[in-house]
N, C-alpha and C positions, 0 to 999 in steps of 0.2 A: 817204842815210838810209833804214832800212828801213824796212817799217808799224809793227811793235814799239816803235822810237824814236819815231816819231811820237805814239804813243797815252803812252808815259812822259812825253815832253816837255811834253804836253799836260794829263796829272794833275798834274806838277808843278807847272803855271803855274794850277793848282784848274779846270780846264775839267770840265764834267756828263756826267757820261754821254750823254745825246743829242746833246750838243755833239762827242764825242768820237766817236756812231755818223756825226755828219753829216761830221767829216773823215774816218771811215772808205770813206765814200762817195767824198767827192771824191779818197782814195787810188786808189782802184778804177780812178776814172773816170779820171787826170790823162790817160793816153793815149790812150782812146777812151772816152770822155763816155757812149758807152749801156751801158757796163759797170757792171753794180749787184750788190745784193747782199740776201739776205733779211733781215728779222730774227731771227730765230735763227743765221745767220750772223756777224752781226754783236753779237749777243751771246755768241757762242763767243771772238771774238774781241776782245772786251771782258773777257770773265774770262780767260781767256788772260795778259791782260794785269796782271792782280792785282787787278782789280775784284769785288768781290762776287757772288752771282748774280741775273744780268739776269733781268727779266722777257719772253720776246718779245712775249706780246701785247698788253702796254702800250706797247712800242717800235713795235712796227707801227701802234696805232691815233695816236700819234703823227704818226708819217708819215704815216699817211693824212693826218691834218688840217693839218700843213706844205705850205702852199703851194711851199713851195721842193723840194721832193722830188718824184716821180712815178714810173709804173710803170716797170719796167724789160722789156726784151727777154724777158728769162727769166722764168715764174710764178712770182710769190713775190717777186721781187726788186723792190728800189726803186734809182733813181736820182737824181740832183740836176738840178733845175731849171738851163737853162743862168743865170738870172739869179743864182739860189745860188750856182753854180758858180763864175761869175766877180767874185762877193765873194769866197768862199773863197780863189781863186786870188790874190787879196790879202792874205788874212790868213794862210794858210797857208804858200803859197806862198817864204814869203820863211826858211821855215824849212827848203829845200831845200838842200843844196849846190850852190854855182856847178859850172857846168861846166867839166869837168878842163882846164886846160891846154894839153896838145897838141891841142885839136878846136878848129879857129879859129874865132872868131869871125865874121860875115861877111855882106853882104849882095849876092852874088856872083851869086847868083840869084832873089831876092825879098828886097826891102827888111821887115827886119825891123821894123820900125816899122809897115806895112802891117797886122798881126796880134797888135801887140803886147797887146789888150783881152781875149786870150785864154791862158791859161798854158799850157794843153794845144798850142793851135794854134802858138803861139809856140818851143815847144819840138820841133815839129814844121818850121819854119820854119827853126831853129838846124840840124838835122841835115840838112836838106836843102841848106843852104849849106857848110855842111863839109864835107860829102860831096865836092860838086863840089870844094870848093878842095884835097879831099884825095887828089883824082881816082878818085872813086869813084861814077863814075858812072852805073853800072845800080843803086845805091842810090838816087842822088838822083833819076835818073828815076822811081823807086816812089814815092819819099816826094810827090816831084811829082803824082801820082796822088792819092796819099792827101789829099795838102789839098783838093785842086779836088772830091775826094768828099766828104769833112766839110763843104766850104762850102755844099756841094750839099744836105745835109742842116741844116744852118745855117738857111738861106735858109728851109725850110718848118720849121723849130720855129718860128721868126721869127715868123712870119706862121699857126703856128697852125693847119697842115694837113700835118704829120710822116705823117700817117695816109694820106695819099695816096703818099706814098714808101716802103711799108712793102708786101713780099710778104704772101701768104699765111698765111705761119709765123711770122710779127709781125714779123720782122725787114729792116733796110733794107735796099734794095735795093743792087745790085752797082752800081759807076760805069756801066755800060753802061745800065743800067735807069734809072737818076737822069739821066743826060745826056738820053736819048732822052726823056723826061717833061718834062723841064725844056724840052727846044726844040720841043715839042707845047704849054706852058703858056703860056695867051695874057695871064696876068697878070705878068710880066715879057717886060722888051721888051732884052736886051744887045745889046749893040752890034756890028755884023758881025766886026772883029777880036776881039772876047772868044769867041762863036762858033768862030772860026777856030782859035782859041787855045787852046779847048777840044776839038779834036778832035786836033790837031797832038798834042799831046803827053799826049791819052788814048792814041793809036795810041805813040807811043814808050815810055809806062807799059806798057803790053801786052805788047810785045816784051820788056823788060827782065824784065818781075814772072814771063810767062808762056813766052815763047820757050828754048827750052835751047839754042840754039846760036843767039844771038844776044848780045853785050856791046855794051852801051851804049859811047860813045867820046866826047868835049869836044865835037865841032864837031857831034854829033846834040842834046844840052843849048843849045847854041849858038842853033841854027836853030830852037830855040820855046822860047829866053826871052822875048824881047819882049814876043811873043804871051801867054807864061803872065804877067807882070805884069799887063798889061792884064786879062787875066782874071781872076788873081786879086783884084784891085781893085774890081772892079765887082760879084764876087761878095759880096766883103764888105759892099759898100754897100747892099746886097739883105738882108743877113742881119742889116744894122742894127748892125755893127761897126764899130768905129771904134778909131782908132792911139791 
């Protein structure tokens, strides 16, 4: 489904214009949650769509006053609250296409149940399982990277201190930056293999995402699964997620 369909599908079913800017939002976001969007953006893209002409600065004072929305990364832009997000990801969600066919289904390398209170995360969970079962494995070790990042960032929306993880230039920090923080933070306490589990296979993410003459292989995915279940688990219980 592209954004276009989505915003038709939506006028059809008589959805409001802010209704239809706020799954605009959670379109943005389905892959990486701090991706937003202005309002004049999203009013371009609202008449685009065959909507009349949007006002942005009634849309924006909107948003402001939406609990469920918040700044975005970029000035100007807004985002969806994770708790918006994962109502959306229920109502919206389910107007996605299943996944095609040939990309197995799979819980090969993280039980997908584990993530499943997340659309984004969950979708992220399916590629990183097929990967491996499609032996593609310097993918699935990135993707592996990427969750254990998001949860990382998870964890302090959670709890209401994002602003601690966040450089300079508002933006979060790299996994190197977020691990090292999080095992300096004496308000969580993981458990030696989560720990463990978390370095194992940041160093094999690294290699894969960053190394040019290195290919990931089955028995390097192999040698920190374990470890990454364990970790992923415990992250989630920190970030207040639940299967």
């Amino acid at each position: 489904m592209s954004e276009a369909k989505l915003l038709r599908v939506l006028q059809e079913r008589g959805d409001t214009a802010y209704s239809q800017a706020l799954a605009l939002l959670w379109w943005v976001g389905r892959d990486n949650p701090q991706e937003g969007l202005s309002a004049k953006e999203m009013c371009a893209k609202l008449e685009s769509s065959g909507l009349p002409t949007q006002n942005a600065s009634r849309l924006s004072r909107q948003l402001s006053d939406d609990r469920g929305t918040t700044k975005a990364n970029r000035e100007g832009a807004w985002r969806l609250h994770p708790t918006a997000r994962r109502q959306l990801d229920h109502e919206l969600g389910s107007l996605l296409p299943s996944a095609p066919p040939h990309a197995p289904s799979s819980d090969a390398v993280i039980p997908r149940g584990l993530l499943s209170s997340r659309g984004y995360l969950e979708k992220v969970i399916f590629q990183l399982n097929a990967s491996y079962e499609l032996g593609l494995y310097d993918c699935c070790a990135v993707m592996c990277r990427r969750t254990v990042e998001t949860l990382l960032i998870e964890i302090y929306e959670h709890v209401g201190r994002a602003g601690e993880v966040k450089g300079a230039d508002g933006h979060f920090l790299m996994l190197n930056g977020l691990l090292e923080y999080f095992e300096k933070d004496q308000a969580f306490h993981p458990s030696r293999n989560a720990l463990q589990g978390l370095r194992d296979f940041k160093k094999l993410g690294d290699l894969s995402a960053h190394n040019r003459r290195f290919n990931a292989r089955k028995d390097d995915i192999d040698r920190v699964r374990d470890g990454l279940r364990v970790t992923v688990e415990e992250l989630a219980h920190m970030a207040g997620l639940r299967p």
